[in-house]
N, C-alpha and C positions, 0 to 999 in steps of 0.2 A: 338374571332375575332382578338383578338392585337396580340396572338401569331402565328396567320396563314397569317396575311395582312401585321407585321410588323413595320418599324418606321413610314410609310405612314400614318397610323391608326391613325385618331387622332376624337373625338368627344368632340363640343361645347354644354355646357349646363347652364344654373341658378343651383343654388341651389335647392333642395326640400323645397316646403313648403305649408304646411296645407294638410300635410297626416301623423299627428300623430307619432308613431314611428317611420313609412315609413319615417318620413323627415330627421331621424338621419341616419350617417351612419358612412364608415369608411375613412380615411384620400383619398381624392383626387386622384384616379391612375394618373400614369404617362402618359396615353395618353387621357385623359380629359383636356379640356381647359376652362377656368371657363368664364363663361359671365353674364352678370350684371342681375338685376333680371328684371322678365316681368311685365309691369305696363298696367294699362289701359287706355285707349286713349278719345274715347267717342262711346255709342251706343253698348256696348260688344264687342269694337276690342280691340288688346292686341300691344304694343310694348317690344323686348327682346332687352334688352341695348345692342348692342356689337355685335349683330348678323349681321350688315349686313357690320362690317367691318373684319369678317372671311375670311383669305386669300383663294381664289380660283385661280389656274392658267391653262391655255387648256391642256386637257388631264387628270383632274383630275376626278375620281368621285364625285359629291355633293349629300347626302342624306336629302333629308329635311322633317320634321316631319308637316305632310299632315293636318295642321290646319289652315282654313284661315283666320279666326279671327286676326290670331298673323301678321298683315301684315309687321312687318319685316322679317319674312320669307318665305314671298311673295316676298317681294324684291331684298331679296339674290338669291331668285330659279332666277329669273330674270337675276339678275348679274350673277352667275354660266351660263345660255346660252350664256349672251353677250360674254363673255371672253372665251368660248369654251369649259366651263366643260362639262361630259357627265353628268347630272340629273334623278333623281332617288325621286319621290315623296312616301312618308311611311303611309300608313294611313286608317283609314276605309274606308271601302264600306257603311256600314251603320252600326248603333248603339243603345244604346238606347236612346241619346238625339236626335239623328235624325229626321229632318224635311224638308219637300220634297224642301221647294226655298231655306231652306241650303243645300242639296244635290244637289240641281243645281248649287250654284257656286262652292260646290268642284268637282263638276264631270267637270265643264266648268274649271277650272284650272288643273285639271289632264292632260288635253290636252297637257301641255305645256310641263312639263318634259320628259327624254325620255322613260324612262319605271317606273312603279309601283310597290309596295312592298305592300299585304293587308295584313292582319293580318292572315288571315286563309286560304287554297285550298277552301273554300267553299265558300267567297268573290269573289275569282277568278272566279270561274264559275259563282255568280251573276254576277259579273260585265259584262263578257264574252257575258253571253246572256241576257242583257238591255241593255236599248239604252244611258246608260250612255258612252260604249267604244266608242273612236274618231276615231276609224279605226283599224282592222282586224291586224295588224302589229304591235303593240304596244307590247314591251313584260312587262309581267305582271305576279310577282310570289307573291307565299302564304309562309308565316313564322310557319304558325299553334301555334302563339304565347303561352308561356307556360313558367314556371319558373323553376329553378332549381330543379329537382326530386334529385339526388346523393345522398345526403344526407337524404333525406326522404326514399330514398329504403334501405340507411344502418339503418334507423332508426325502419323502420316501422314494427311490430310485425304484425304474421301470423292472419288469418282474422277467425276469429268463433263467429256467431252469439249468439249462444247458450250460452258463456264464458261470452261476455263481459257485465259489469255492468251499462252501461249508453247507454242511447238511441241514443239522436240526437245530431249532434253537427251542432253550424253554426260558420265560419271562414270569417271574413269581416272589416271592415271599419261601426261604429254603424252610419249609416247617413239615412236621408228619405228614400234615394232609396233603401235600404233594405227591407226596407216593413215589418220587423219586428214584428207589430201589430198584423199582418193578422196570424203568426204564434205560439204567445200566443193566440188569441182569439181559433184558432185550438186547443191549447192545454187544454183547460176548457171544451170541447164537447164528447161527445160517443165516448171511442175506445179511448182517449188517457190521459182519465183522471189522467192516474199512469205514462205517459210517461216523460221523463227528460231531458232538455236541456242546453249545456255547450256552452258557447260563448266567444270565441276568438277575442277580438278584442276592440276598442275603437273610441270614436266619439263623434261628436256635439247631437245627438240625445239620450246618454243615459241616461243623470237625467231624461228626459220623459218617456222614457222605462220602467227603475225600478221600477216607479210611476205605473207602466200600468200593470208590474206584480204582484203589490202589491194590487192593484184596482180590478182585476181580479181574485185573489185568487193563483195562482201557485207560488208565490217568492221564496217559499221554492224547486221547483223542475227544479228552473232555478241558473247555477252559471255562477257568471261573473269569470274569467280569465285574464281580462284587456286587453291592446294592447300587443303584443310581438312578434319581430322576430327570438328569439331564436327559433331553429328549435326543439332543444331538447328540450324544457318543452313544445312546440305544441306538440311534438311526446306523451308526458305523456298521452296530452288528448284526441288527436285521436287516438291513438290503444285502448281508454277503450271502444269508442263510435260507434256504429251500424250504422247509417245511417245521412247524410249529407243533411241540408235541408238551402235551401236560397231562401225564398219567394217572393224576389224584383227580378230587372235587375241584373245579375248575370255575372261577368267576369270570372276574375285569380283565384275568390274564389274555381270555381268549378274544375281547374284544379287541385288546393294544395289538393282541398280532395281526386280527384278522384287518386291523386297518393297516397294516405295511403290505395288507398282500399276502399275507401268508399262509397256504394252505392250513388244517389245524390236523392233531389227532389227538381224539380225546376217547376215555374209555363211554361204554354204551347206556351205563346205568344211569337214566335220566336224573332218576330223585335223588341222588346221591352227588348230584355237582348245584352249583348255585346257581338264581333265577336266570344271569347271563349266558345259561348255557341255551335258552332260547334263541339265541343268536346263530345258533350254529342249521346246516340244513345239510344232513349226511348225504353225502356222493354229488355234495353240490361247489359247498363251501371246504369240506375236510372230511376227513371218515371217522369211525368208531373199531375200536378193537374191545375183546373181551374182560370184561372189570375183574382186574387183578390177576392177566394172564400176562407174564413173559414172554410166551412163545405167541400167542394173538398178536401183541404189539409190534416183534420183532418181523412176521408177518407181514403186517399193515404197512411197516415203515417202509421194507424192502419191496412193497408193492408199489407201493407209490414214487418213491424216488428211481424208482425201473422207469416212469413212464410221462418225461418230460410235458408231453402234449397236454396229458393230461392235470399235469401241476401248473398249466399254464390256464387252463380255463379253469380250474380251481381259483387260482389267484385272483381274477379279474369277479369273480362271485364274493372273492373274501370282502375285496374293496368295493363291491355295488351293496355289499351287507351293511356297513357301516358309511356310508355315504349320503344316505336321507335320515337315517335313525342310528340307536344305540352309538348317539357322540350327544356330545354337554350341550352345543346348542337348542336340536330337536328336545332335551331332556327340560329346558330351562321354556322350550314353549310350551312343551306338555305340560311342567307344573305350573306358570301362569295360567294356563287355559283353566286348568282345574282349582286352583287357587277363584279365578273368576268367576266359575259358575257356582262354586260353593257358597261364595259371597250373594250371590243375590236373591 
């Protein structure tokens, strides 16, 4: 987006923090402008220090990140109309924290910008037809959010069921809302008592986990990995590993696998995972098991890894998913595109 918008281009943010490795990174680009960190105020609203004294002047675009909690970004969208910016709210349609009289005041503030960014084409169309839209003229695009594939496609080794030595993997953030529990319990049951799973990732919830795999008898058939964004030692572990399973509310996890190729299993409860679970096309890409059943998953797993052939035409759908959309490219022309027609 800086290379195609320019010196114009410029984004206001905090730093990262309390997402792990996520919160490290690399030195500051040139078109990031740093602002102070987000505190809390009272009742679960947030203020971002700096935010609402972010230069706007008429004519410009403002994109504001579609959270109302954070009411100084309430306030800036606000200043951006007074002074004639065109506005651009970024943000769910729904999620999994979502709850219906929080979805009415971000749907009653949507009103205000002049057109919207969701996450996915498939938000667009809920929003389209519920009566959350303010009116039939509002223009309203999808990102089909997704992370950088390039590197994962130079990385990632041809897919054969048959070959690879390790079962499931799961790639996430170790926190409650993985639901983690529910997929060791799976793995103590008929049908997957031999099966193996490698985990990617790090979090407040794993000295309880480890506790849980040792409690339950599998410790030995589960390895931790830790947290890591090298792209090359995740590549190590997903080309060994057969099928992708994340038992919780599921985001960006399910795109990174579905672009190694990796079948997915995710439970069935649509509204209850994040907008990226648009990505997923049951009996196409990966299957569903029943939300918050042991025994459904343990099921699902030992169905699927029965039937080679068919984890092989899975795989080649995971990778045609994420190959025109839901990656950073296609994301970066969807937002210029809408970024342009706002403006004119």
């Amino acid at each position: 987006m800086a290379q195609k918008l320019g010196r114009g281009f410029a984004v206001y943010a905090s730093e990262q923090q309390g997402l792990g490795v996520l919160s490290t990174g690399d030195e500051m680009p040139e078109w990031q402008r740093h602002l102070g960190e987000v505190r809390g105020v009272l009742a679960g609203l947030e203020w971002q220090k700096g935010a609402c004294s972010v230069p706007v002047r008429r004519g410009d675009v403002l994109v504001i990140c579609g959270a109302p909690r954070t009411l100084s970004t309430i306030v800036l969208l606000f200043k951006g109309k007074i002074l004639g910016a065109r506005t651009i709210w970024w943000g769910h349609y729904w999620s999994a924290t979502s709850r219906p009289w929080r979805a009415a005041i971000r749907y009653a503030l949507m009103r205000v910008p002049d057109a919207i960014i969701f996450y996915t084409d498939e938000e667009v169309s809920q929003y389209r037809d519920g009566r959350a839209r303010s009116s039939t003229n509002k223009q309203v695009f999808g990102l089909n959010n997704g992370i950088e594939t390039q590197e994962i496609v130079r990385l990632r080794s041809e897919y054969n069921a048959t070959t690879r030595p390790c079962d499931l993997l799961f790639i996430g953030r170790i926190t409650p809302k993985a639901d983690l529990d529910i997929l060791f319990d799976a793995l103590c049951l008929p049908g997957c008592e031999k099966v193996t799973l490698d985990i990617v990732g790090s979090g407040e919830d794993e000295a309880r986990l480890r506790k849980h795999t040792e409690d339950v008898g599998i410790a030995d058939r589960v390895t931790w990995h830790g947290g890591t964004t090298d792209e090359r030692r995740i590549a190590l572990i997903a080309n060994r590993c057969k099928v992708f399973v994340y038992p919780g509310s599921v985001g960006l996890s399910l795109i990174h696998a579905l672009s190694y190729g990796l079948p997915v299993v995710v439970h069935n409860d649509r509204w209850t995972h994040m907008p990226e679970i648009a990505a997923l096309r049951p009996g196409n890409n990966g299957l569903t098991f029943q939300r918050g059943s042991a025994i459904s998953l343990a099921d699902t797993i030992a169905t699927l890894l029965a039937d080679p052939v068919r984890l092989s035409v899975m795989s080649q759908s995971a990778t045609d998913t994420t190959a025109l959309t839901f990656n950073a490219a296609d994301m970066a022309e969807r937002f210029c595109y809408a970024i342009e027609q706002v403006a004119l």
